[in-house]
Backbone bond lengths (Angstrom), bond angles and torsions (degrees), N, CA, C in turn:
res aa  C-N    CA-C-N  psi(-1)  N-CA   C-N-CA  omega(-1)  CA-C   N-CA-C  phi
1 X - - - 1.440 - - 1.521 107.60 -
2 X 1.431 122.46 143.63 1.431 128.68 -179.31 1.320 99.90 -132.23
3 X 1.415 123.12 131.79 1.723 118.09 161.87 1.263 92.59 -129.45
4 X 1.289 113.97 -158.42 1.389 143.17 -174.68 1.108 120.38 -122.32
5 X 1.905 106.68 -27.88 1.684 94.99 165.19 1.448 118.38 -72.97
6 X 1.572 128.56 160.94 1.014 133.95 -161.97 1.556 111.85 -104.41
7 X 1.516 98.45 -21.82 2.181 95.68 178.77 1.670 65.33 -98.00
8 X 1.703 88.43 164.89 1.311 148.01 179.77 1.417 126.72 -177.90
9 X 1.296 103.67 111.05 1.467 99.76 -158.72 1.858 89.84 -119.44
10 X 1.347 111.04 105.06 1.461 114.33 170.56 1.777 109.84 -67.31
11 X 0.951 121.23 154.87 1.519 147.89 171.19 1.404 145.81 -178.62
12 X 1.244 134.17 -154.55 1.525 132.44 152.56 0.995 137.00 -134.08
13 X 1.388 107.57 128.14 1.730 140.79 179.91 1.705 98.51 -13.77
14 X 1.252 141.48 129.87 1.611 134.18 -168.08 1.913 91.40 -131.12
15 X 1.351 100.70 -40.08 1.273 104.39 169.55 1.607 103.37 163.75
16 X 1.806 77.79 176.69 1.567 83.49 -160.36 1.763 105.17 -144.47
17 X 1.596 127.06 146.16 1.561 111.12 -178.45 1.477 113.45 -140.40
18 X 1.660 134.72 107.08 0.872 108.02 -166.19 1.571 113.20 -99.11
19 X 1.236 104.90 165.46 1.621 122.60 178.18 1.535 103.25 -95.34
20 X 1.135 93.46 -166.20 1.076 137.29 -176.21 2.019 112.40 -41.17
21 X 1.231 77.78 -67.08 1.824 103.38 175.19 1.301 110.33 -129.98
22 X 1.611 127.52 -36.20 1.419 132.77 177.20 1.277 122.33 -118.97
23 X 1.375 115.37 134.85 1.608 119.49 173.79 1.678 109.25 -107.51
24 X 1.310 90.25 152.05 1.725 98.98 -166.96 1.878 87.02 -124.29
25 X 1.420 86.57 125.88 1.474 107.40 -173.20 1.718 124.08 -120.73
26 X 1.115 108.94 114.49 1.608 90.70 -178.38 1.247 135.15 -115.34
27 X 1.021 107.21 144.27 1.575 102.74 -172.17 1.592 107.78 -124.34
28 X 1.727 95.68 134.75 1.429 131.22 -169.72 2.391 99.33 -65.51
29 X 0.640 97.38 69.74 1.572 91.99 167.16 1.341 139.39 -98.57
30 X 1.858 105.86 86.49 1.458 122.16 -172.56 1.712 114.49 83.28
31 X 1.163 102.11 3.81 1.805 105.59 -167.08 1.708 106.53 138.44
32 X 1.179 112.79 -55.21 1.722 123.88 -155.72 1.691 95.11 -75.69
33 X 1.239 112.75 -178.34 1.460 107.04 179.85 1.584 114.89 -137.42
34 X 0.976 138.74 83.56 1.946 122.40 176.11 1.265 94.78 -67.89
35 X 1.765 94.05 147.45 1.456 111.90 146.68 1.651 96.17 -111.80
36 X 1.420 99.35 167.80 1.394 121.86 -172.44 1.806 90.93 -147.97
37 X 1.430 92.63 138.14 1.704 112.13 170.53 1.613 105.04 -87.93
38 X 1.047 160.48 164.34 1.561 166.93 143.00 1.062 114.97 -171.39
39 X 1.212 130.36 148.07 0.982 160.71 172.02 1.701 133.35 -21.57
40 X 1.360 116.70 91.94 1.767 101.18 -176.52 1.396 115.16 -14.68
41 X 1.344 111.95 -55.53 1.773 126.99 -151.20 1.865 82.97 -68.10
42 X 1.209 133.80 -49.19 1.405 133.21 -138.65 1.797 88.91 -91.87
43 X 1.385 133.50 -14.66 1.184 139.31 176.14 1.560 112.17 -78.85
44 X 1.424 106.87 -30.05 1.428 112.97 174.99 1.248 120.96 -102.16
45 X 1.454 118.53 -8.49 1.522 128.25 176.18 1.981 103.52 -84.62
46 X 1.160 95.95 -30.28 1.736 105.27 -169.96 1.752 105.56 -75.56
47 X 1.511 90.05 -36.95 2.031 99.43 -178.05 1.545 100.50 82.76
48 X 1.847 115.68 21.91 1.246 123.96 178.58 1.488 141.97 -50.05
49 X 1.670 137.13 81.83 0.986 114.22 -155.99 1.716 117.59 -158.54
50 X 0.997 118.26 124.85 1.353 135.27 -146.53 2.293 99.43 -31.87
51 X 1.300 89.08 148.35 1.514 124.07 -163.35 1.255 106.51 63.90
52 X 1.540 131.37 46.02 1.263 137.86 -178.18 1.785 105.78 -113.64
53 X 1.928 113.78 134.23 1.850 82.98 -175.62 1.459 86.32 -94.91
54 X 1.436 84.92 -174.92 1.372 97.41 -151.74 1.931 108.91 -173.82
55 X 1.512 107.63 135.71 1.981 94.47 -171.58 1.764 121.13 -88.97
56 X 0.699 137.56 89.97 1.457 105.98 -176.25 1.820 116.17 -67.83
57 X 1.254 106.19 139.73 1.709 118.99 -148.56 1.559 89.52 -126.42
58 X 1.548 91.91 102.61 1.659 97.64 165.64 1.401 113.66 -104.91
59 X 1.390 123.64 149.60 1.084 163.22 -128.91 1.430 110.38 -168.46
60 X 1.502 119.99 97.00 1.850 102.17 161.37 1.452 101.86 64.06
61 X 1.279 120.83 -141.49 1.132 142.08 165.85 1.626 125.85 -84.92
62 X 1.318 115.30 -21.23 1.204 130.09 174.84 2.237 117.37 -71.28
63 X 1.081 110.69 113.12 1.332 118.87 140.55 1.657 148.80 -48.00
64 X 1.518 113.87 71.55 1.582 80.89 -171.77 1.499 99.83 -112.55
65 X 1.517 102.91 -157.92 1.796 105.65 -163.03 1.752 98.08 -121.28
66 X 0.966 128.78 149.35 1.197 136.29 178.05 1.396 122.81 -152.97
67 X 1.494 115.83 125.82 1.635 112.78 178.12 1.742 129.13 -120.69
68 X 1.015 139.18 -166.87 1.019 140.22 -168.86 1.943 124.47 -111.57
């Protein structure tokens, strides 16, 4: 995987819940925890799902999820 954002914080999937339109997913990194907001569709395109690793990819203010 290559992006452009510069954090990348690898870890594992701890869990994940979707809504409506968005699932908020978190990932366990070293102890600390992100959640990230994304997308139903991007939860089922990824095959995203807890004890899975997985990066959280910051951007700005934005959170997203990224895998391998």
């Amino acid at each position: 995987m290559k992006l452009s954002a510069r954090s990348r914080l690898k870890g594992k999937i701890v869990e994940g819940k979707k809504g409506t339109t968005t699932a908020h997913g978190k990932i366990d990194i070293g102890g600390q925890i992100v959640t990230a907001a994304i997308p139903n569709e991007s939860v089922d395109e990824l095959k995203l799902a807890a004890g899975q690793s997985a990066y959280a990819v910051v951007k700005d203010s934005d959170v997203m999820v990224g895998v391998d």
